[in-house]
C-alpha positions as CSV (number, residue, x, y, z in Angstrom):
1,X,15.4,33.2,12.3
2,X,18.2,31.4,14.8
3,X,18.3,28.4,16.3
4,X,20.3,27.7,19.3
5,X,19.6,23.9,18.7
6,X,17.5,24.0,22.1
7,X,14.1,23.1,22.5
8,X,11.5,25.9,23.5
9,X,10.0,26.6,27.2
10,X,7.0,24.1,27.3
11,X,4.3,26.4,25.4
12,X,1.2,26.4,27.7
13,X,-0.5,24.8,24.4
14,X,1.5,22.2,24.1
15,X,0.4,18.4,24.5
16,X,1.4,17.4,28.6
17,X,4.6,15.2,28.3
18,X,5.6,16.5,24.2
19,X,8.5,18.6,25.0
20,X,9.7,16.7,27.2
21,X,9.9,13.5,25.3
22,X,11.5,15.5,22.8
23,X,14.1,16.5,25.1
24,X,14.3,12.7,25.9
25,X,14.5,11.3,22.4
26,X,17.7,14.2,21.9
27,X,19.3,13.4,25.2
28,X,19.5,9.6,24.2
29,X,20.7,10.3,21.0
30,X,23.2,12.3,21.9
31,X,24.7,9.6,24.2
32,X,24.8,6.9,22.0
33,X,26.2,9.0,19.8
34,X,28.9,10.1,21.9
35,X,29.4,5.9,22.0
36,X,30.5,5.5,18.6
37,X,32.3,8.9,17.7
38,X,36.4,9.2,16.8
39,X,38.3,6.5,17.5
40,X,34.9,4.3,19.0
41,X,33.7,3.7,16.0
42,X,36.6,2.1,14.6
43,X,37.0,0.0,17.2
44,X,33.4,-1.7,16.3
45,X,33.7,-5.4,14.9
46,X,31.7,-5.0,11.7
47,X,28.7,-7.1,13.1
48,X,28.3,-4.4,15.3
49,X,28.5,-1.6,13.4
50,X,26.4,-2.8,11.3
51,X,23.7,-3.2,14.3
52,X,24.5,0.7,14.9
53,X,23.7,1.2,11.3
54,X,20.3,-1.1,11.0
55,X,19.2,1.1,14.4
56,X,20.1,4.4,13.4
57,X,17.8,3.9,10.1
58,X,14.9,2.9,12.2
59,X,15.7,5.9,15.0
60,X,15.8,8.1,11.6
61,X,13.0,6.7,10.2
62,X,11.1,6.9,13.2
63,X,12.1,10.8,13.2
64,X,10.9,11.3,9.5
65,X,7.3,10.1,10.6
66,X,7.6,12.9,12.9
67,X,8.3,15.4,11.1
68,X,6.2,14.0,7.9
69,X,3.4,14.7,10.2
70,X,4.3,18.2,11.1
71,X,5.3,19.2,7.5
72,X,1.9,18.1,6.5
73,X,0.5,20.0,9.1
74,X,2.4,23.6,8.3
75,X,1.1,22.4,4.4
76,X,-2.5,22.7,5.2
77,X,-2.4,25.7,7.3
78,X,-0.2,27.4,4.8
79,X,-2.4,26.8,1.4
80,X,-2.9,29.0,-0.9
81,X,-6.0,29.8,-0.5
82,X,-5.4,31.3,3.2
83,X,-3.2,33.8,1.2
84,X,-1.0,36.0,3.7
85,X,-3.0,34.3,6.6
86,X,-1.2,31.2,5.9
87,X,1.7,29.6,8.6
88,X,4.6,30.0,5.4
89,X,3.6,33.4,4.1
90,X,3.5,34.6,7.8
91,X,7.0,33.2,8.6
92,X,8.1,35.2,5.5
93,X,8.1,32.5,2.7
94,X,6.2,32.2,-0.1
95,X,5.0,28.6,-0.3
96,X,5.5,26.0,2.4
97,X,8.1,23.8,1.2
98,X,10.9,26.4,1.0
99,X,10.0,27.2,4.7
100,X,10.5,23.2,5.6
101,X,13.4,23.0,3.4
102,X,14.9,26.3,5.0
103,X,14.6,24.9,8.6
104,X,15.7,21.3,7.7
105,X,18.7,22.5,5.2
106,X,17.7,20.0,3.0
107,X,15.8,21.1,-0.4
108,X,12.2,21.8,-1.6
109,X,12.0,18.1,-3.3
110,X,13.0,16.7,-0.2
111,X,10.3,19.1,1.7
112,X,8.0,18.0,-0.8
113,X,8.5,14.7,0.1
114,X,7.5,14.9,3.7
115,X,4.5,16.6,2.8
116,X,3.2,13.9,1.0
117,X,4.4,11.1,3.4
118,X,2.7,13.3,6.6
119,X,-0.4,13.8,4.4
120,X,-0.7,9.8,3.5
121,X,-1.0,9.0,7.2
122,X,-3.1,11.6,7.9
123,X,-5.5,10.9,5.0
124,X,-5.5,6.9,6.0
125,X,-6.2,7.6,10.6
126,X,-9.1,10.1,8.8
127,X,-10.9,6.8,6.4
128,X,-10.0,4.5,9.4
129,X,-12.0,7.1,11.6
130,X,-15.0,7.6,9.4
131,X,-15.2,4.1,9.2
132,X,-15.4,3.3,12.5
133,X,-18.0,5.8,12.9
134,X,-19.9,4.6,10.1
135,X,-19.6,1.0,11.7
136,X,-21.2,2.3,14.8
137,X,-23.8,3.7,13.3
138,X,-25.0,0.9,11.2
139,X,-23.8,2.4,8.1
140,X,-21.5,0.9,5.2
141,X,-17.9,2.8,4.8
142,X,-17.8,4.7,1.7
143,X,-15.1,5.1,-0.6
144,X,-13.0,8.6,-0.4
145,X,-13.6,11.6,-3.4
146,X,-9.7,11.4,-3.7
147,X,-7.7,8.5,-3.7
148,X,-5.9,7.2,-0.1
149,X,-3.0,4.9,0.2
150,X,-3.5,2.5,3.3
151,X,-1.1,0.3,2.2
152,X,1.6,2.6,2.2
153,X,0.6,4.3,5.0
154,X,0.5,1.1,7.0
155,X,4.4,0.5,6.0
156,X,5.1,4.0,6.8
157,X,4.2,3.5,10.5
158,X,5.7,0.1,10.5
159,X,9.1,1.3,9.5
160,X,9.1,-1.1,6.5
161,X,9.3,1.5,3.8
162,X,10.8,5.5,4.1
163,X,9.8,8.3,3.1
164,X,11.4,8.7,0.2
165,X,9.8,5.2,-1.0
166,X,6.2,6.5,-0.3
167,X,6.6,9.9,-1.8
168,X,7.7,8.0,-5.2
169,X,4.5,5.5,-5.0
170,X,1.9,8.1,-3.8
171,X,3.0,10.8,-6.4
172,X,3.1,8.0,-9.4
173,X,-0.4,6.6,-8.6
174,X,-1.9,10.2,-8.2
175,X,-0.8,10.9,-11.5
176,X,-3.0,7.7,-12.8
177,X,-5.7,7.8,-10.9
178,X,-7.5,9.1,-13.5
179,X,-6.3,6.4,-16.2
180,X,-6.4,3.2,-14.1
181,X,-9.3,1.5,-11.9
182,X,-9.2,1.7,-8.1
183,X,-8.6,-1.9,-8.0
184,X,-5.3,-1.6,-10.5
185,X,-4.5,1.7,-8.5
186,X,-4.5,-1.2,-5.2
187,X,-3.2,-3.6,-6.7
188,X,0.2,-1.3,-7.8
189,X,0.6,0.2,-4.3
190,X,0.6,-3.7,-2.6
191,X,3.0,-4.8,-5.2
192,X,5.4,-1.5,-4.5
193,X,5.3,-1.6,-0.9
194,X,6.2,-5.4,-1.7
195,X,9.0,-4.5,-3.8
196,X,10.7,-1.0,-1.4
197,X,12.4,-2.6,1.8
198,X,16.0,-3.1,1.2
199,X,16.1,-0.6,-2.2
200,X,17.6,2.7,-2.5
201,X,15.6,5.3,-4.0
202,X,17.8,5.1,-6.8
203,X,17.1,1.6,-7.1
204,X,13.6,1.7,-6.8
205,X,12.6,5.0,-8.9
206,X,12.9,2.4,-12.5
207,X,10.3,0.0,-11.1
208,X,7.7,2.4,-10.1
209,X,8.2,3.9,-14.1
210,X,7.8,-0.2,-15.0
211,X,4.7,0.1,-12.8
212,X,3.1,3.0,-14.0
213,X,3.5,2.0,-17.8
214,X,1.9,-0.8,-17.1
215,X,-1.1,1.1,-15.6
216,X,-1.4,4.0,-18.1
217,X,-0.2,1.8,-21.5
218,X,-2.3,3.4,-23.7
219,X,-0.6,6.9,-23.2
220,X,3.3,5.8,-24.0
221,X,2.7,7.2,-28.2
222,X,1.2,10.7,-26.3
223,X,3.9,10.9,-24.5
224,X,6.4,10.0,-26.7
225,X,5.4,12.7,-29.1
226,X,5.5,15.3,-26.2
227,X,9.4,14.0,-25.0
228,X,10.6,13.9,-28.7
229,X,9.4,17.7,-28.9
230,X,11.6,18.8,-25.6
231,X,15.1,17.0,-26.6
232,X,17.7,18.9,-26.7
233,X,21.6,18.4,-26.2
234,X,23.5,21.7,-25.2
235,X,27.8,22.1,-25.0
236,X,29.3,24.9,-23.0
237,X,32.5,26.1,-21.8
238,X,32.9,26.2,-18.0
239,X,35.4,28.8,-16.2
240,X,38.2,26.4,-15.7
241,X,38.5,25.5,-19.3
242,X,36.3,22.5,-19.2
243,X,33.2,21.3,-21.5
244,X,29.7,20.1,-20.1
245,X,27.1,18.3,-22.0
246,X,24.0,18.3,-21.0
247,X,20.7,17.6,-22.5
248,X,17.5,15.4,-22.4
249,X,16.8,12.8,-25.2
250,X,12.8,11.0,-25.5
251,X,12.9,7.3,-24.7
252,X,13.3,6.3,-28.5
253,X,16.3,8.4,-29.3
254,X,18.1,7.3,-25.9
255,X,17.9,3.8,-26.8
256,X,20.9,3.0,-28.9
257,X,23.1,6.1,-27.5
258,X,22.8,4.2,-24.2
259,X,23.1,0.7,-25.3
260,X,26.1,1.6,-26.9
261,X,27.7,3.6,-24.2
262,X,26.5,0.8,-21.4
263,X,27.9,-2.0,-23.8
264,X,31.2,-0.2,-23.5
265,X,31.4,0.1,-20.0
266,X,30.4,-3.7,-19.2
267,X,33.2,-4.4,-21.7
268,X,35.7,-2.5,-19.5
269,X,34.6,-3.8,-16.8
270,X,34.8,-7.3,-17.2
271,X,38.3,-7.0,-18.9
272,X,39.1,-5.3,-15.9
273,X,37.6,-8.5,-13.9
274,X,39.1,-11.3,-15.3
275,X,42.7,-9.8,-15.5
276,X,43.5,-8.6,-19.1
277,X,47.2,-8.0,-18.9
278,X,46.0,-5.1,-21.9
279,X,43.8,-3.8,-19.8
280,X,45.3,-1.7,-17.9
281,X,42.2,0.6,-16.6
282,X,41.1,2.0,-13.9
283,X,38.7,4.2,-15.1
284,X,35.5,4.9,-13.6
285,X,32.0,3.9,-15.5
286,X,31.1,7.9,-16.2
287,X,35.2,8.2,-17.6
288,X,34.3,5.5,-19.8
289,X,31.3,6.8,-21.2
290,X,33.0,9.7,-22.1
291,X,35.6,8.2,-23.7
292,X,33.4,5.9,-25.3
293,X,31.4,9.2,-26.3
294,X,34.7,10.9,-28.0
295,X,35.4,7.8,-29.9
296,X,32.4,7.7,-31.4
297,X,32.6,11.2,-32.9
298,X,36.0,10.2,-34.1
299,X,34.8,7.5,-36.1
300,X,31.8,9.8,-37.2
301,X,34.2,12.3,-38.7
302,X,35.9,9.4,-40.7
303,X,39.0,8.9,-38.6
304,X,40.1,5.1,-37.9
305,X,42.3,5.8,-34.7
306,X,41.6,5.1,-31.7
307,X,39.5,1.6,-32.3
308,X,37.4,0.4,-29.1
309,X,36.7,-2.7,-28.1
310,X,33.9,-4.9,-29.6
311,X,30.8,-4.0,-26.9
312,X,28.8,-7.5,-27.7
313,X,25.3,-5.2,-26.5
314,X,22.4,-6.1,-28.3
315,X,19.0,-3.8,-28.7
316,X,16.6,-6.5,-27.0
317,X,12.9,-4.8,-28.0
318,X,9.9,-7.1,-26.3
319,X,6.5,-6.7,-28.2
320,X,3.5,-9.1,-28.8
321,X,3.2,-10.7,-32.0
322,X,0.0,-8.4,-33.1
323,X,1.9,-5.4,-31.9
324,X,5.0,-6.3,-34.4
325,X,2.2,-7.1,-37.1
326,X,0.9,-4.1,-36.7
327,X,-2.7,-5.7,-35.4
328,X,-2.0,-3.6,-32.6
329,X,-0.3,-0.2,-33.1
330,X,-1.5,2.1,-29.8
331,X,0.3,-0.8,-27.4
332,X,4.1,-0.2,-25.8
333,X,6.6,-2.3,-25.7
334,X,9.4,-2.7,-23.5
335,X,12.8,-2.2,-24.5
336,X,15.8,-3.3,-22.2
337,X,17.4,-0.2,-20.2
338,X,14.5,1.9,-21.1
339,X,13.3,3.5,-18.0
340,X,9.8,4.0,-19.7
341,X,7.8,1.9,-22.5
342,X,8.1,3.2,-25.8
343,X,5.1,3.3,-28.2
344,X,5.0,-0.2,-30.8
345,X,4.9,2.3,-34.1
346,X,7.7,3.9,-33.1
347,X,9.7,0.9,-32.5
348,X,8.5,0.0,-36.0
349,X,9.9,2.5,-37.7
350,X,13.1,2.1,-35.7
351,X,13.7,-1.7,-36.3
352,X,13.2,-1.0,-40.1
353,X,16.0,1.5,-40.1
354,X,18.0,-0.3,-37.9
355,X,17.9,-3.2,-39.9
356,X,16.7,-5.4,-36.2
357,X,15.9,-8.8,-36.9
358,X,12.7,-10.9,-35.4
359,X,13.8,-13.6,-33.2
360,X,11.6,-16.7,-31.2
361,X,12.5,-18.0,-28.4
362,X,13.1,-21.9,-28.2
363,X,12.5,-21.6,-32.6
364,X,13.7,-24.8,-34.4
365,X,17.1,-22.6,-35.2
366,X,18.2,-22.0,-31.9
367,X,18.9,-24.6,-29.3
368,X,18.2,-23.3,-25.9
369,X,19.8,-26.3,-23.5
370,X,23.1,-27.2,-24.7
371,X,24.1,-29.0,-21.6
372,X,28.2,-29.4,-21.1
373,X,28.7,-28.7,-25.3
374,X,29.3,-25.6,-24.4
375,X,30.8,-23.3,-21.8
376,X,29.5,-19.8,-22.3
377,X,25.3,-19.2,-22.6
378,X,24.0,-18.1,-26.2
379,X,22.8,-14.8,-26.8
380,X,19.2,-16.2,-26.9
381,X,19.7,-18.1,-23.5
382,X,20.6,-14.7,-22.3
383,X,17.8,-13.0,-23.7
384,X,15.2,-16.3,-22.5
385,X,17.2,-15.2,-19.3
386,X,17.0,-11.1,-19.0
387,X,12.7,-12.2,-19.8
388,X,12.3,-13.5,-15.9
389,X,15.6,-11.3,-14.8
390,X,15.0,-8.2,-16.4
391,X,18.5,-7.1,-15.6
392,X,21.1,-8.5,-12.7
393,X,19.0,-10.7,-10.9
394,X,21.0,-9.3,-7.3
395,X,21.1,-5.7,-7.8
396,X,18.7,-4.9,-10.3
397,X,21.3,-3.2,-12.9
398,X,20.6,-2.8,-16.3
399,X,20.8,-6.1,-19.0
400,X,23.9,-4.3,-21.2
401,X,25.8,-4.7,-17.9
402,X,24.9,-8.3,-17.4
403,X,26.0,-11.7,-18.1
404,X,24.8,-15.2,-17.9
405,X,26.2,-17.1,-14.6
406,X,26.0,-20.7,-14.2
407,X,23.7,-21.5,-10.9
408,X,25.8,-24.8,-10.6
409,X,29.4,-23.4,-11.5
410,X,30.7,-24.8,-14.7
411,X,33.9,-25.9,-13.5
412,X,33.6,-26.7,-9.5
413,X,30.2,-28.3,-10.3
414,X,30.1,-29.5,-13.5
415,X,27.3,-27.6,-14.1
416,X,26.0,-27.5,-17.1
417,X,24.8,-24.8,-19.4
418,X,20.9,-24.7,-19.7
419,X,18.2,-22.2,-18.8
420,X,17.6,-23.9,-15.9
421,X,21.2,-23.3,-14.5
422,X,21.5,-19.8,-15.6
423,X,20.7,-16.6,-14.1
424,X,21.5,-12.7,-15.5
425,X,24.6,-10.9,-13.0
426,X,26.1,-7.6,-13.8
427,X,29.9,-7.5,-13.8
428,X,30.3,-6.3,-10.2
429,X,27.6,-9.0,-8.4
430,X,29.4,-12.0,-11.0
431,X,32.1,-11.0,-9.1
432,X,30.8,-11.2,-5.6
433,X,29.8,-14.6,-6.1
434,X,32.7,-15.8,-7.6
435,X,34.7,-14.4,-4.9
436,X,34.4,-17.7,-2.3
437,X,34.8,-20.5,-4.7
438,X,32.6,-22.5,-2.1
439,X,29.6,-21.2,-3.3
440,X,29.1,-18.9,-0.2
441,X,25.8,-17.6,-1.9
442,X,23.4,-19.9,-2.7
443,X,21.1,-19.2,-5.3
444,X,17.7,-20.8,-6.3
445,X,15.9,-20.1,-9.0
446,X,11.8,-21.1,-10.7
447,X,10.2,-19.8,-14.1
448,X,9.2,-16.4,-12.5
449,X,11.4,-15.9,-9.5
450,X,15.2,-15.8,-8.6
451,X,16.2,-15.9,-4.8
452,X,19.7,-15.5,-2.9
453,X,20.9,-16.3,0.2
454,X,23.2,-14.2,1.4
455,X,26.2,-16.1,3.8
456,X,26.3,-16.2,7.1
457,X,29.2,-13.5,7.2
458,X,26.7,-11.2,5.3
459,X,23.2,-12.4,7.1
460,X,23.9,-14.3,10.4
461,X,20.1,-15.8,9.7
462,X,20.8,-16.3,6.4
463,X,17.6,-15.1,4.9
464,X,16.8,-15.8,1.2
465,X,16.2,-12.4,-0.6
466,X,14.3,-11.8,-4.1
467,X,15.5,-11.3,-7.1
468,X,14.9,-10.7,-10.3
469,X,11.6,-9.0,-12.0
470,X,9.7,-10.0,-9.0
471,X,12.0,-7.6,-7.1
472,X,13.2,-4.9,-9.5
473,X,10.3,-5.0,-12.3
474,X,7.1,-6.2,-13.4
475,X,6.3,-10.0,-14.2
476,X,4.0,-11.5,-16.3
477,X,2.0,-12.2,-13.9
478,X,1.9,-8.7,-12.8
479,X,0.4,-7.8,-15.9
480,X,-2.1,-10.2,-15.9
481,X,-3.3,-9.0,-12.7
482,X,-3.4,-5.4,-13.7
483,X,-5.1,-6.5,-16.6
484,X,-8.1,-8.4,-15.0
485,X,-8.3,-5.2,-12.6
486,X,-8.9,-3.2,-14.6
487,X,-11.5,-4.8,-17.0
488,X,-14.0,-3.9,-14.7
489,X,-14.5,-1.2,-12.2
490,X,-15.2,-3.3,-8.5
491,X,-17.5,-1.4,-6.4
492,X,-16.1,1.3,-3.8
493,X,-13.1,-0.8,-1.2
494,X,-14.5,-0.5,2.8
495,X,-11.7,0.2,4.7
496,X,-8.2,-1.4,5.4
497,X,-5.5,-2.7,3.2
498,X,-6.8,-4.0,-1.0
499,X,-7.4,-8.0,-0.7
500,X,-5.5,-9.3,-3.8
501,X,-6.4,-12.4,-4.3
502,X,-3.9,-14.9,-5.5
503,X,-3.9,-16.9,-8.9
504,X,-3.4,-20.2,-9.5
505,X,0.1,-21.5,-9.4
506,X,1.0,-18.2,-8.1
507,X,4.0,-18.6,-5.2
508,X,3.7,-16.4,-2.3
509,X,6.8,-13.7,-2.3
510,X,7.9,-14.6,1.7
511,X,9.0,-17.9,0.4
512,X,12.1,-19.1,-1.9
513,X,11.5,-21.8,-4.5
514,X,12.8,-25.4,-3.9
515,X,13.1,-26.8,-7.5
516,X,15.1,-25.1,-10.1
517,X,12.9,-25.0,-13.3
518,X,12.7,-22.0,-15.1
519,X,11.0,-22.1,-18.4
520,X,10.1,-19.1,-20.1
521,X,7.8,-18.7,-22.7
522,X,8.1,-18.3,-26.4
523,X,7.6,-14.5,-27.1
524,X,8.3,-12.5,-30.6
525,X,11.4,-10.3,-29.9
526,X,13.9,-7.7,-32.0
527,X,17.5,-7.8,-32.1
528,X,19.5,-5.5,-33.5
């Protein structure tokens, strides 16, 4: 098959005017893109091309929707059960996704992806239909056989969320739909459509994993058994003399190997930040893992060369007090860098081996609000910290590459150093904020939420952004939501978007906090 990168004749079948608004869309494309090409691009300001780049995504996203809904389409007439009859097999593939992924050049996960986004619109303008039929007939909507995703559908069209965000919420909740009530199932696809403008799919791949354990917590010992079965670690010799290690470890035996390795790195890094005159390194994070890696072995075969740098990482395991009592022993806890929740026996067993020690939070031993006694947060301010955090508040990176900053700087403001002037950055974002020493950012912070505001160099508008759990994890509150949704099963949804209502106390999302009080709660926790 060849394409000359023209579009077809208009096909008598065609819808009127298609073709030729295709032919439209191309021919403005390809005009503006003649505007910025070679040396027109770098004569841009930055604020414009930064307005090239914010359009592009929407014209891209806007393209995506387009051919979600055609991928979709060449899906259903090429299933399986249409055998050689179906669209794919007749082209000469064998399913339909390596026939997408050969015309798009892009792969079968990526094809896959556009299936399920063209298949989530479809599936939501087919309930909106039935239930305006139903309406006009005097009849009440009725719920679907299989599950639908309005929500996400409805940011789809808007442009809010792309495809890659929707494939990662609709294949998630599919896979609990049979674990979780339709009104937790709801409730999870508002709060991730909440949560995906403005994240990579990188980014936003861990909190969907947050949000599924906390739909399906039952299965985490299950499926910890399963994972613990399939590790494996493999070393082989490439052509060119080199040696790659690869493998794939169960939550519980990835815990401290990564902890260790990510302790190292934020180590590096923040040497590397505040000037070290020893530190002479410009390594990147993966060459430091690796070098971590080989020291480790070193020291496991007795040798004492070679010493590395005191990582100061701690284990932080989060479990209720029945579940480290053992009152509770099918529950998961959460442990910090853990993409997944790892079953409470299991972490048990670890914490006797590893000698980890209980700790509570605001406990007569440990003061919590030292004001100006001291300069640098405690490691149990920084673990009260990483509970409404969960990692950098700005980028969402993992706690072992974090560090407490003081809201009101210590030294420019006086600041002081309590939990209710601290907030979790990794090394890099520290940085960023500590670049203008007049406080460029401004950050605010309550018990359950952290928000930025970027400066007006970075957002003209300055519009506070999110932080924290509330944008990279799941809160308390979260939980207590899923919790009450799925005690009971609410009869079937009529159609359009799930109503959630709020809580008391509960702060809508669209709007930063104006009083900086943040005051976790006590909670039974392990360090190692």
């Amino acid at each position: 098959m060849t394409s000359t990168g023209q579009l077809p004749v208009q096909s008598a079948d065609a819808p009127a005017g298609l073709e030729d608004a295709l032919a439209q869309a191309r021919t403005a494309l390809s005009t503006v893109r003649a505007l910025v090409a070679g040396e027109a691009a770098s004569g841009l300001s930055e604020r414009v091309l930064l307005d090239v780049q914010a359009a592009a995504t929407d014209v891209k996203r806007d393209s995506d929707l387009l051919l979600a809904a055609a991928c979709a389409e060449i899906a259903r007439r090429s299933s399986i059960d249409l055998g050689a009859t179906g669209l794919a097999r007749k082209q000469g593939f064998s399913e339909p996704t390596k026939q997408i992924a050969a015309i798009t050049g892009g792969s079968r996960r990526e094809a896959d992806r556009l299936i399920r986004a063209g298949r989530v619109m479809a599936e939501a303008e087919e309930r909106a239909r039935r239930a305006e039929q139903a309406v006009a007939a005097g009849e009440e909507a009725t719920e679907p056989d299989e599950p639908t995703y309005p929500v996400v559908a409805g940011a789809l069209s808007a442009g809010r969320i792309s495809v890659d965000h929707a494939a990662q919420v609709t294949r998630m909740l599919d896979s609990v739909s049979d674990a979780a009530t339709r009104d937790q199932v709801a409730l999870a696809e508002r709060r991730l459509v909440e949560r995906a403008p403005g994240l990579s799919a990188e980014q936003f791949a861990p909190i969907v994993m947050r949000w599924r354990d906390g739909l399906v917590e039952k299965d985490a010992t299950e499926r910890q058994r399963r994972l613990a079965k399939e590790r494996f670690v493999v070393i082989k010799d490439q052509p060119d003399g080199a040696v790659r290690i690869s493998g794939i470890l169960d939550p519980v035996t990835a815990v401290p190997i990564r902890a260790a390795l990510e302790g190292v790195v934020k180590d590096a890094l923040r040497r590397r930040r505040d000037g070290d005159p020893l530190a002479d390194d410009d390594r990147r994070p993966g060459q430091i893992r690796a070098d971590a890696l080989a020291t480790f072995a070193r020291h496991m075969l007795g040798c004492d060369q070679a010493p590395i740098a005191h990582a100061t990482t701690k284990v932080i395991v989060r479990m209720t007090l029945d579940q480290l009592l053992g009152l509770d022993p099918e529950g998961a806890a959460t442990v910090d860098g853990a993409g997944s929740a790892i079953p409470v026996g299991e972490l048990r067993r670890a914490s006797v081996d590893a000698g980890y020690l209980p700790l509570v939070l605001g406990g007569d031993d440990e003061k919590l609000n030292v004001g100006r006694e001291k300069r640098l947060f405690s490691p149990a301010q920084c673990v009260a910290l990483l509970e409404r955090d969960g990692g950098c508040a700005m980028c969402g990176a993992p706690p072992s590459h974090c560090e407490a900053h003081h809201i009101e700087w210590w030294d420019r403001d006086r600041g002081v150093t309590d939990l209710s002037n601290g907030v979790m950055l990794c090394v890099a974002c520290h940085h960023t904020i500590h670049r203008d020493r007049w406080g460029a950012w401004d950050i605010r912070a309550s018990n359950e939420e952290v928000w930025f505001t970027p400066p007006a160099s970075v957002d003209p508008a300055r519009t506070p952004r999110l932080g924290g759990k509330a944008r990279f994890g799941i809160t308390e509150r979260d939980r207590r939501q899923l919790d009450a949704a799925g005690a009971t099963e609410s009869p079937p949804r009529e159609h359009g978007p799930p109503s959630i209502e709020p809580r008391a106390g509960d702060s809508p999302l669209e709007e930063p906090p104006s009083v900086v009080r943040p005051d976790p709660e006590l909670e039974i926790l392990l360090l190692s």
